[in-house]
N, C-alpha and C positions, 0 to 999 in steps of 0.2 A: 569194878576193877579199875578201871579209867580214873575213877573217883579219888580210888584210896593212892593209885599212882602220882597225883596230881598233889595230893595232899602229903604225900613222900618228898616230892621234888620243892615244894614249899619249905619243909622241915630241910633239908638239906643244905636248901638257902642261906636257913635261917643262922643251921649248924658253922653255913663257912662266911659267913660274917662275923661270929662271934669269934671264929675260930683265927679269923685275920686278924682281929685288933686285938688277941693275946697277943700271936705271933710279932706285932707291931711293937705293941710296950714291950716283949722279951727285946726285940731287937734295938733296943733307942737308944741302950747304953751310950754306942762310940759318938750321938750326938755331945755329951755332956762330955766326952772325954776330947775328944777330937776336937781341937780347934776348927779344921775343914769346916765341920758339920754344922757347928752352933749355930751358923744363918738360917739355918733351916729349921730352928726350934718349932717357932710359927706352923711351919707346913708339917712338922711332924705330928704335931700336937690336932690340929685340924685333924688329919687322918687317921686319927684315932678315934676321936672322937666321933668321926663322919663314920667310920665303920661299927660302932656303936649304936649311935643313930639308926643307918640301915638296918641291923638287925632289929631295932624297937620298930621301923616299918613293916618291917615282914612280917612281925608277930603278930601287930595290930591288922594287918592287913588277911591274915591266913585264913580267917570268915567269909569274908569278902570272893562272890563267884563272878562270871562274865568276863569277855574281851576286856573290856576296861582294867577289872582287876589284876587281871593277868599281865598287860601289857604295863601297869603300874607295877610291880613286880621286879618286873624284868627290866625297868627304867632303875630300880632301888638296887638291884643286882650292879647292874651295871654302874652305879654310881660305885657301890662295893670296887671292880678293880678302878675306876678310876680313881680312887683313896690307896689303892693297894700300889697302881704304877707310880703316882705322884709321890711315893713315900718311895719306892724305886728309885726312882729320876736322884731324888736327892741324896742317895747312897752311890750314885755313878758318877753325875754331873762333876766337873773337875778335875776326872781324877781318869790321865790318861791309860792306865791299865783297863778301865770299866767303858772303852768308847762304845764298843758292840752295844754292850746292855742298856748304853745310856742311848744308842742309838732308836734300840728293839722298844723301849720304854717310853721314848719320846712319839715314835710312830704311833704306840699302841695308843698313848692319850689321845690322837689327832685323829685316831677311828673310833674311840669310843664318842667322843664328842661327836662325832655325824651322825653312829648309831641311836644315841641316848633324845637328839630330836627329832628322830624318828618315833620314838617310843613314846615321847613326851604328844606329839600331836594325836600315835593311835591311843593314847590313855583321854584327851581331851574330848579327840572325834566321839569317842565313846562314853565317854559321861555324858559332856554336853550336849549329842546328838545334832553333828553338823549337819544341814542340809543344804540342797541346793545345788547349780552347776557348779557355781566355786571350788563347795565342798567333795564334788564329783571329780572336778580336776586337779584339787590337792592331793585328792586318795592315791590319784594315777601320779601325779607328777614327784611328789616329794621322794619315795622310792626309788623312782631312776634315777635324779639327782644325786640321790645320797649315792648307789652304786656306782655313778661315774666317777662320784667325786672319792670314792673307797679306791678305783680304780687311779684314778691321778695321785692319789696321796701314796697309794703305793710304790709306783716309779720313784720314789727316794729310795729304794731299792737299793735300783742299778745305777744311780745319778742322783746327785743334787739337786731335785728342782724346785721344793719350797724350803727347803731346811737341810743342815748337816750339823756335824758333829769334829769339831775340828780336835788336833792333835793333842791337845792341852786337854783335853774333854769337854770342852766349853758349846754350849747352844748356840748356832748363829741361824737367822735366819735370810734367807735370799731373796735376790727381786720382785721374784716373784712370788712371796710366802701369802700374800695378798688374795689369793685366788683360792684360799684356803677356807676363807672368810663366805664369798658367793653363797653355797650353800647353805650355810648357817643362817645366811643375814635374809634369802630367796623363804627356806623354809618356817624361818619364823616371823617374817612379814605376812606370808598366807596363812600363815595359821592366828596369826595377832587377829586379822581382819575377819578372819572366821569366829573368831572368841568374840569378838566385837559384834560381828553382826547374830550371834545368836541371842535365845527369848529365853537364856536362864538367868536367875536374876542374877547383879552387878556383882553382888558379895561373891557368887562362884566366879563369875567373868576374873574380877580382881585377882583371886586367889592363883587363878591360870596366867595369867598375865606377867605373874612375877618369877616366874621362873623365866621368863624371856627375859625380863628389863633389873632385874636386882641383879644379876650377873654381871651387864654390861654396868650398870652404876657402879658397884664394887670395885672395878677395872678401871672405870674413868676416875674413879676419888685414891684409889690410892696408886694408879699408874704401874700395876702389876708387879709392887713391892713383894708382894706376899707367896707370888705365883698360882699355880695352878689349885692348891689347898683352900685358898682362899674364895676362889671363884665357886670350886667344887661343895666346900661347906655353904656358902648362899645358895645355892641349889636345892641340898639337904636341907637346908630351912623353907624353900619354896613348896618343895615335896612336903613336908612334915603339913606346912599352912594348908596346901591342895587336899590333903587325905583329910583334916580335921574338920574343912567346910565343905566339901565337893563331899563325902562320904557321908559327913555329919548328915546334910541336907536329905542327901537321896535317902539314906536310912530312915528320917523322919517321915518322908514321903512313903517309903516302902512300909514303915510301919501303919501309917493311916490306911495305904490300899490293902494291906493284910488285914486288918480289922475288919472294912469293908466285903473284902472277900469272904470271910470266915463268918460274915452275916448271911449273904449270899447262897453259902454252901448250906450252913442250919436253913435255909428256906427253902432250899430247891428239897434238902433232906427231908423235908417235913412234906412236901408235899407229896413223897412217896407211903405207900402204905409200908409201914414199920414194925408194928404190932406185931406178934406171934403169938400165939394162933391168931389168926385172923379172924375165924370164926369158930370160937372155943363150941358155940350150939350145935354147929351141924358137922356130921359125922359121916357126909358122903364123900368128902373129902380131905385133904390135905393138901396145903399149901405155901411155899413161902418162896422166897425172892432177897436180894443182894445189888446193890451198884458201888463198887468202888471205882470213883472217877479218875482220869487222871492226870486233871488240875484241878485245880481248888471247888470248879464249877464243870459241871460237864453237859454231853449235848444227850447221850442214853436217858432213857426212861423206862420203868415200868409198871403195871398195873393190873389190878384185878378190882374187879367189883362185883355185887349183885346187879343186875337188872329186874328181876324180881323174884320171887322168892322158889325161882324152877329156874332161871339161867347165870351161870356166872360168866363175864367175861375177863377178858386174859388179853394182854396188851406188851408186845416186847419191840421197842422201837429204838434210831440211834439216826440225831441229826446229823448232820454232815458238818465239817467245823468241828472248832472247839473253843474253850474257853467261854467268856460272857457271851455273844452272840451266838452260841449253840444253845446255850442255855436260857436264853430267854426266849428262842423259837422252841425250845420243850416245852415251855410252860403252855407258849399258846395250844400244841399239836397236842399234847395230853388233855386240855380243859376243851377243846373242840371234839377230840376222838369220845372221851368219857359224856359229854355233852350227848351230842348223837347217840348215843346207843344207848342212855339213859330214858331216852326219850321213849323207848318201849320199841325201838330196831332193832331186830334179831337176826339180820344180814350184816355182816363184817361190807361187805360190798358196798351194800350203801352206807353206812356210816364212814368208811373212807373215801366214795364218792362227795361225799356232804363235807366232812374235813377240806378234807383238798380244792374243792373252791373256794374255800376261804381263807386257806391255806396260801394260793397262788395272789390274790389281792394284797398289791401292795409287795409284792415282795422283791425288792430290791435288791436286797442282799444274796440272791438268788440261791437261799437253804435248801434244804429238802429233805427228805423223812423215811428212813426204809422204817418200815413197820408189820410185824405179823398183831394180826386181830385174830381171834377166835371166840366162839360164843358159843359155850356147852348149856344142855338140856342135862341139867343136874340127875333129875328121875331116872333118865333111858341113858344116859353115856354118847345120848348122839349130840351132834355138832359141827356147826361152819366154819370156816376159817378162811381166811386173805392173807398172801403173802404179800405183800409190796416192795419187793427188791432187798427184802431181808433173809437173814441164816434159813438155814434149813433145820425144823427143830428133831429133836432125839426121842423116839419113843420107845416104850419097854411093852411087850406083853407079858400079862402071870407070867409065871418060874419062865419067860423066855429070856433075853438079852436085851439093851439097847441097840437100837439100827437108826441112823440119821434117814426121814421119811422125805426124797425127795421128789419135786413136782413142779409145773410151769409157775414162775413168780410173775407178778403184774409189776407195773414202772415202780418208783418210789414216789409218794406221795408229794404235791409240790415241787411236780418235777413240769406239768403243765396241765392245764384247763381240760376239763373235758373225757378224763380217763376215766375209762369204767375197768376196775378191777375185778380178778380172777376169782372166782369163790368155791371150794372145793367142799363137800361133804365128810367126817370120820365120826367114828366111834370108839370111846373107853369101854373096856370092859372094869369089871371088879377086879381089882389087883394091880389095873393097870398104872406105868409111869407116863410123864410128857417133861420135857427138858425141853426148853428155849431160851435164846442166849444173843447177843450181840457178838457182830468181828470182832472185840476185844479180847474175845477169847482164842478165834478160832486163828485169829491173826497176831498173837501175843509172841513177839521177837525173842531169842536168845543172844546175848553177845556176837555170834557167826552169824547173824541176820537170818536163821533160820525161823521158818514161821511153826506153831504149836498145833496147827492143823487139824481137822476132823478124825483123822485116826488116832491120834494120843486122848481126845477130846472124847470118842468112843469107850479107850481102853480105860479111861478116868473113870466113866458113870458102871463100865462092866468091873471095875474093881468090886462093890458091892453092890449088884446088881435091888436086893431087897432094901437099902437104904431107904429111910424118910428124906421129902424131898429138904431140908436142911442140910442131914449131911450129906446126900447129894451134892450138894450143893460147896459146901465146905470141901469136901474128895474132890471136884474138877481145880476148883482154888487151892488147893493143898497142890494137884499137879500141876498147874499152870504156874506158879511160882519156883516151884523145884527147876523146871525147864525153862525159865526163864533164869533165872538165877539174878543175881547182881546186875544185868541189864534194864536201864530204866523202861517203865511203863509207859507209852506212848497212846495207847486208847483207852479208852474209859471200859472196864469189867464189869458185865450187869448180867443177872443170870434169874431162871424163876424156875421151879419144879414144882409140878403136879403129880400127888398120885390119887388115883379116881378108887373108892371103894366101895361105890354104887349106893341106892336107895333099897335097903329092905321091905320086898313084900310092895313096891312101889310106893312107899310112904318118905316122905321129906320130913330130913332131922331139921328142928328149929324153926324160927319164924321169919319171916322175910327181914333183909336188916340187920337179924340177931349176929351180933359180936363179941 
């Protein structure tokens, strides 16, 4: 919703940029007719053109997400009326019936100019990525500035005190018009010396830079023959230069970390088991599992394996974090859990005792692991299991319901040295379901920051209580989505379902292994 809104207010932009530089050339007539006006061909002709411009910003820019892009935006915007007042001014200027307008017009250039470097630093701060106390005290300082200086500029008002509009229509400025300047000149010294001291390379630096100093050059070579059109289209050429290399750049960058990424993610994906069936041989069971991350790399995990050819284990776990650094503590906390219990350990207890010391070695980044283990006896339906500060999983009896089975959880894993975790005894029957899942579900947000909860999360798997764990599976995702709707995904969705159909006659389908 936010999305498609944002993407609206863009298009609108875009609409009344174009829609000003019709209105502009409709209106140019009385330049060519009008003696008055012909001085202004120059500025009129800039303003058109600059609101032309703008809207090819906008267009090029409407892909483009983040503070940065936005605040660039609304810098192009605003360049937009200052084309639109500056083509004002020169239809008032002179002409003592239009003093108001030419008043209201001349004001409004002298707030946009304070706005528009405001906008210009939050567009750089956020590309460039200023750091530093400087940049700590430019964030706070240029803001107040600018409001004071909104506030002073205003008092032309009630009084004359940097500018007026005398009876002839004519611009004069006062004594003190000079104070007009402080902010402009405060604000883009800290910001010069910011672009300066940062570590992007010169080409960007450059590109930033001239939106500060080709304005004042413009001024000083031709002594503000041209006026305000002239200053405002070198502007429009600074912006135009900044979007081409400061864009260009990052987009090059962001396409390299994309490729990266999307290597990343096929490798964490692979190292899940993916296959279905998983084990086409044996017939005492069914199984399968899901993780939709969500970023490109996430910190969930899950797992089943043989231990041998009478136990499977069942693995539903969720780093803490997210992004690369959850995901490369998956890798280790997966290859250490399946390590141990391979090893022919038929205690969830110990095998997350044995993880977790080595888990805690080294760990600086101070991750940590909720993780359910369980380890069924394929022949008999009995089995152990370990919570470690993870969900509580869903179990179905024959023709009964699903009911979330809750019970004491032990820490999470990697959370410190020395834990001995909870180990609790169950049993499948024949017919029986098992559903286990990460908070990505059970805490999956809607727009009203409402959470999805263990009773919808219930009413989801009782939707078809005899389902394959598949579409199980698919049915909790099909709800979770509905009830989330259009609000973005904030945690990684990983789910796994069991349904147990025992060993006949106590005989194990298939061979140890068989897949």
């Amino acid at each position: 919703m936010i999305k498609k809104l944002k993407d609206k207010i863009v298009i609108i932009e875009l609409i009344f940029a174009i829609a000003a530089a019709v209105a502009l050339i409709g209106l140019s007539g009385p330049f060519w007719a009008e003696e008055r006006l012909q001085t202004f061909l120059f500025n009129i002709g800039v303003d058109m053109m600059g609101l032309l411009g703008c809207a090819a910003l906008i267009y090029g820019s409407m892909r483009q997400n983040g503070e940065g892009a936005n605040a660039f935006r609304n810098l192009i915007l605003l360049s937009d009326f200052s084309f639109i007042a500056n083509a004002g001014i020169c239809f008032t200027i002179n002409a003592p019936e239009m003093r108001i307008s030419c008043f209201i017009l001349c004001l409004l250039n002298k707030l946009i100019d304070l706005v528009m470097i405001v906008l210009f630093y939050q567009y750089v701060r956020e590309t460039l990525r200023f750091e530093g106390k400087l940049a700590e005290f430019t964030k706070k300082a240029i803001p107040v500035l600018m409001i004071a200086e909104l506030i002073f500029e205003s008092l032309n008002i009630f009084f004359p005190l940097t500018f007026y509009i005398t009876e002839a229509g004519a611009y004069m400025p006062t004594d003190l018009s000079w104070t007009e300047d402080i902010f402009l000149i405060t604000a883009g010294l800290l910001t010069t010396i910011l672009i300066l001291k940062s570590s992007n390379p010169r080409i960007q630096k450059n590109a930033a830079l001239m939106f500060i100093f080709l304005p004042i050059l413009e001024y000083a070579l031709t002594g503000g023959e041209f006026g305000n059109a002239g200053q405002y289209g070198v502007i429009l050429i600074s912006l135009i230069i900044m979007y081409c290399v400061i864009f260009n750049e990052k987009s090059q960058k962001l396409a390299s970390t994309q490729v990266e990424l999307n290597v990343a993610t096929q490798i964490q994906a692979d190292m899940l088991p993916s296959i279905f069936p998983a084990f086409p041989k044996r017939k005492e069971f069914d199984i399968y599992a899901t993780m939709t991350p969500a970023k490109e790399v996430g910190g969930d995990f899950y797992d089943f394996f043989l231990i041998d050819d009478d136990h499977l284990a069942m693995v539903m776990a969720d780093v803490s974090g997210k992004g690369v650094p959850a995901a490369l503590f998956m890798v280790i906390a997966k290859t250490l859990i399946k390590n141990h219990a391979q090893l022919g350990e038929y205690s969830p207890s110990k095998v997350l005792m044995s993880a977790n010391e080595q888990l805690c070695e080294g760990n600086k980044a101070e991750l940590f692991v909720t993780v359910w283990l369980a380890i069924l006896e394929i022949s008999t339906g009995k089995g152990k299991a370990a919570n470690a500060g993870h969900e509580h999983p869903a179990l179905r009896r024959k023709d009964g319901k699903f009911e979330l089975i809750e019970y004491r959880h032990s820490p999470a894993v990697a959370t410190m040295e020395g834990i001995r975790f909870w180990e609790h005894d169950f049993e499948l029957h024949p017919g029986d379901s098992l559903f286990v899942y990460t908070d990505g579900v059970a805490e999956a947000t809607d727009s009203h920051n409402e959470l999805y909860g263990g009773e919808r999360l219930i009413k989801a798997l009782n939707k078809d209580p005899e389902a394959s764990p598949k579409e199980m599976l698919a049915n909790v995702k099909a709800s979770v989505d509905e009830f989330v709707g259009e609000a973005p995904q904030f945690d990684d969705i990983t789910m796994l379902g069991l349904k147990y159909f025992g060993a006949e006659d106590g005989v194990l389908g298939g061979e140890f292994g068989a897949v």
